[in-house]
C-alpha positions as CSV (number, residue, x, y, z in Angstrom):
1,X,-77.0,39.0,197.0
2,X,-79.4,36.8,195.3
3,X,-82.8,37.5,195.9
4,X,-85.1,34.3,196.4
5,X,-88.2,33.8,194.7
6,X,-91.5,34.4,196.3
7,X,-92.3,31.0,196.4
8,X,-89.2,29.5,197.8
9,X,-89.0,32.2,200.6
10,X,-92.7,30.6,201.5
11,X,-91.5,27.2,201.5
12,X,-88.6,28.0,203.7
13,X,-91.2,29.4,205.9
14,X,-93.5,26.4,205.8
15,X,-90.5,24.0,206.5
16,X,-89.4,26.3,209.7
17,X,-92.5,26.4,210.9
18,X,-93.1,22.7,210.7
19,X,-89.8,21.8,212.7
20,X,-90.5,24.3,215.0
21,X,-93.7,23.1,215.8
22,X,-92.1,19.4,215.7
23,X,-89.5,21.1,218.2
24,X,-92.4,21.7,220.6
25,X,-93.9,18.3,221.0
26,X,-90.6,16.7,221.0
27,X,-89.7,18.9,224.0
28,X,-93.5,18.6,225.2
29,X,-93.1,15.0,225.5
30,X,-89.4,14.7,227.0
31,X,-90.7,17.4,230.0
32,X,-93.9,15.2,230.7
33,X,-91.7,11.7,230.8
34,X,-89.3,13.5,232.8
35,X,-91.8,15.1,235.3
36,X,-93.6,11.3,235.9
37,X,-89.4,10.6,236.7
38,X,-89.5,13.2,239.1
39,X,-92.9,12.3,240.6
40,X,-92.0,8.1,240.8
41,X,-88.0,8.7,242.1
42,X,-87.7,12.5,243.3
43,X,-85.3,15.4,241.9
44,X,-82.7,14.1,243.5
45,X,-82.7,10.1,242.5
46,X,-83.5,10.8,239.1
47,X,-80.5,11.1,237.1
48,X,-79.6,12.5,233.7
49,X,-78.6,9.2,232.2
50,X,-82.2,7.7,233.3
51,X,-83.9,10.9,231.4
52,X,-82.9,10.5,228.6
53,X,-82.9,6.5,228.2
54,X,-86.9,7.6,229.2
55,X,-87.4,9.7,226.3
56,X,-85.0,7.7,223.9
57,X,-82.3,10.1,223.7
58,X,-78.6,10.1,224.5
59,X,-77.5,12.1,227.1
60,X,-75.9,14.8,225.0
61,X,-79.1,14.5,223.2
62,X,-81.4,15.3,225.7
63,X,-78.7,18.4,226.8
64,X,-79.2,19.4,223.4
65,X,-83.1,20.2,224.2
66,X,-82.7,21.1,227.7
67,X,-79.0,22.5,229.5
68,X,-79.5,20.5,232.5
69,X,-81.3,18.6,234.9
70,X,-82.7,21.3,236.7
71,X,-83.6,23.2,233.7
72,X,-85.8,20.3,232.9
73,X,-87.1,20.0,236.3
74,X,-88.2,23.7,235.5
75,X,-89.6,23.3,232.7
76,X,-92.2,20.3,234.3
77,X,-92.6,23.3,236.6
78,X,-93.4,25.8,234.4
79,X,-95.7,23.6,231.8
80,X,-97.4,22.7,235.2
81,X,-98.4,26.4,235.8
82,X,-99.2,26.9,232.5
83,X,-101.4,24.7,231.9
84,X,-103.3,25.4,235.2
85,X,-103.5,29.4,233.9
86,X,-105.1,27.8,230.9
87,X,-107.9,26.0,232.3
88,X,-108.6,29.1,234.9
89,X,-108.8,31.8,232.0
90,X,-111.3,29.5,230.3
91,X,-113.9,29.5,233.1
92,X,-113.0,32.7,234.6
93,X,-115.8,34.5,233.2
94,X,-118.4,32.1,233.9
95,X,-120.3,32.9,237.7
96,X,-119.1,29.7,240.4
97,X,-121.9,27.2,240.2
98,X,-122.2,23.8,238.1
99,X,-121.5,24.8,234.8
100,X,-118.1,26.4,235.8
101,X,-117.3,23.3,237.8
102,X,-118.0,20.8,235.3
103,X,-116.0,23.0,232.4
104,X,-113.3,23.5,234.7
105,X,-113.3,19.3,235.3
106,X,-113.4,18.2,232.3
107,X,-110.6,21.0,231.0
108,X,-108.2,19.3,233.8
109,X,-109.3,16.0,233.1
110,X,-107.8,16.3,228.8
111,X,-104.8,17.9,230.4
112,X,-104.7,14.6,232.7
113,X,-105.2,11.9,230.1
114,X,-102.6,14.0,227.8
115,X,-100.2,14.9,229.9
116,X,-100.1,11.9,232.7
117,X,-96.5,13.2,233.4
118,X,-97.6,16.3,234.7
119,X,-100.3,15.4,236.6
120,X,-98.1,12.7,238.3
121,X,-95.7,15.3,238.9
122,X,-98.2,17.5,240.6
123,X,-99.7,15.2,242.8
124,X,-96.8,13.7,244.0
125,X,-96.4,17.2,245.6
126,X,-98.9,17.2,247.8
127,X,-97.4,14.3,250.3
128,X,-93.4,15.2,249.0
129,X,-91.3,16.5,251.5
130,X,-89.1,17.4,249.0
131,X,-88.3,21.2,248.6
132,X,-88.8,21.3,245.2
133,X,-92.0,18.9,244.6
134,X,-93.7,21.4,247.4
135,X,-92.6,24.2,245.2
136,X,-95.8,23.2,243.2
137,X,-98.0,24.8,246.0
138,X,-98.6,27.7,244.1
139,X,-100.2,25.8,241.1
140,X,-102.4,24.5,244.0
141,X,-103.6,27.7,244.8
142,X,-104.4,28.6,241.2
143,X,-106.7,25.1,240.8
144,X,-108.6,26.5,244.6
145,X,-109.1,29.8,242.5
146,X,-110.8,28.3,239.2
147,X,-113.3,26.8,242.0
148,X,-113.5,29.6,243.4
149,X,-111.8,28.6,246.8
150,X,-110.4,29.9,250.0
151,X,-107.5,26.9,250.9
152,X,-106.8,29.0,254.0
153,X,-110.1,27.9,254.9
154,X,-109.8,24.6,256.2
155,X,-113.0,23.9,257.5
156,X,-115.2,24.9,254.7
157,X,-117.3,21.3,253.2
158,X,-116.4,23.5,249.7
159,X,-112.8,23.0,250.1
160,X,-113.0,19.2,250.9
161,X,-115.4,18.5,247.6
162,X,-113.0,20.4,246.1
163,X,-110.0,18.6,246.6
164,X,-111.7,14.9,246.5
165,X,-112.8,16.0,242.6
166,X,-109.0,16.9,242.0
167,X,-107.5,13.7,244.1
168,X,-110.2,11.2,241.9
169,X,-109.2,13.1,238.7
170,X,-105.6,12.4,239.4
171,X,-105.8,8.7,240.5
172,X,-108.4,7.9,238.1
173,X,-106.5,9.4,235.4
174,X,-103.6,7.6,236.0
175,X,-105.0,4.7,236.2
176,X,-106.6,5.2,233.1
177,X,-103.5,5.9,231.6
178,X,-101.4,2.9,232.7
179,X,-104.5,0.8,231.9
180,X,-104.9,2.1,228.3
181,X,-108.7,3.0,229.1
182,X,-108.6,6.6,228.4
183,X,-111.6,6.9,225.8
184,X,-113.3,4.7,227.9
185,X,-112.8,6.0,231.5
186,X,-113.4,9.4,230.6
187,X,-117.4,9.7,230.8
188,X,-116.9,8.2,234.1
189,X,-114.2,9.9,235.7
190,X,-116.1,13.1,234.8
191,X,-119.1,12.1,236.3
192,X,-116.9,11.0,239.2
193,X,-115.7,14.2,239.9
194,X,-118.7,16.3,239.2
195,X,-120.3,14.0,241.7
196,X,-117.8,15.0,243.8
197,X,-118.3,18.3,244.2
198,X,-122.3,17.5,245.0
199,X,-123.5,18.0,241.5
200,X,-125.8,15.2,240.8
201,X,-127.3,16.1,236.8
202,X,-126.1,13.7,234.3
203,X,-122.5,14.7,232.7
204,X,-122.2,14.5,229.3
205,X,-119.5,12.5,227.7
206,X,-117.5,16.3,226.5
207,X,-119.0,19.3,226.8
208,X,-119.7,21.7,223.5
209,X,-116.7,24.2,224.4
C-alpha cells in the first residue's frame, strides 16, 4: 500500500470537509422549504413529488438526502428544537429582565428571517389540529423557559407579553420575508417585540453579542 503524501492527505481533508459542510446547507435548506410545505398544506397533503419540485430535486433526489417523507417531517422537527435550545443556552446565564429579553428576541428574530420555513412551521402549530404540527408543543415550552415563563399559568399579564413578542416576531418576519424587506424590517420588528414585552428603551439595530 502506497502511502500518500502529507500534502495530498490534507487536500483530501480540505475537499471532504467542504462537501460536507456543502451537504449541510443543501439539506438545511431542503428541511426549511419542506417545513413552510408542511405549515401551508399539512403532513398529510404535502406529497413527496411536491417536496422535491420545492427544493429542485427529483424525487429519488430528494430520497437520496432524506429516506422518506416522515423522516423529513422529523427533521423540520428536530432543527425546530434545535434551534430553540440554541437561543435558550445563550441567555441562560443572564438574570430575567430587559437585557435577557431583548438578546433572547433578537436571537429568534435571525433564526426567523433565516429560516422562514421553520418559523412557519412552528406557528402553524399553535392553531393545527393536526397530531403532528401539535407535536411542536414542547419547543413551545422551551421558548416560555428562555423568558422565563410559567405556560401553565394562564392568567399571568407575563405570559400574554410573552406570547404577543413571539406572535409579532412570527408574522412580522414572514412578512418580511415574502416582501424581501428583511434588512430593513429588522430594527423595527425588534423594537416591536421588545415593546411588546413592556420594555420601552430604544433597541438598537443588533446587539454586540
Amino acid at each position: 500500500m502506497v502511502a500518500l503524501p502529507t500534502e495530498s492527505v490534507g487536500q483530501t481533508r480540505t475537499v471532504e470537509c467542504m462537501a460536507s459542510t456543502f451537504r449541510q446547507h443543501a439539506d438545511e435548506d431542503i428541511v426549511d422549504r419542506a417545513a413552510e410545505l408542511f405549515a401551508q398544506h399539512g403532513f398529510a397533503h404535502t406529497s413527496l413529488q411536491s417536496l422535491a419540485e420545492a427544493v429542485g430535486l427529483s424525487k429519488a433526489g430528494l430520497l437520496h438526502h432524506f429516506p422518506s417523507k416522515d423522516a423529513l417531517y422529523e427533521a423540520a422537527q428536530q432543527s425546530c428544537r434545535e434551534q430553540v435550545s440554541r437561543v435558550r443556552t445563550r441567555v441562560a446565564d443572564l438574570p430575567l429582565g430587559p437585557e435577557r429579553d431583548r438578546l433572547a428576541l433578537e436571537l429568534l428574530l435571525d433564526v426567523a428571517l433565516d429560516r422562514p420555513g421553520l418559523v412557519a412551521l412552528a406557528f402553524s402549530a399553535v392553531t393545527a389540529k393536526d397530531a403532528r404540527a401539535a407535536s411542536l408543543e414542547d419547543d413551545d415550552l422551551q421558548v416560555f423557559e428562555t423568558f422565563g415563563v410559567d405556560p401553565a399559568d394562564m392568567r399571568a399579564e407575563r405570559l400574554i407579553r410573552v406570547i404577543g413578542a413571539l406572535s409579532a416576531l412570527a408574522v412580522l418576519s414572514l412578512a418580511a420575508h415574502h416582501l424581501g424587506e428583511k434588512a430593513v424590517w429588522r430594527r423595527q420588528i425588534l423594537a416591536t417585540c421588545v415593546d411588546a414585552l413592556g420594555h420601552r428603551a430604544s433597541t438598537p439595530d443588533r446587539m454586540e453579542l
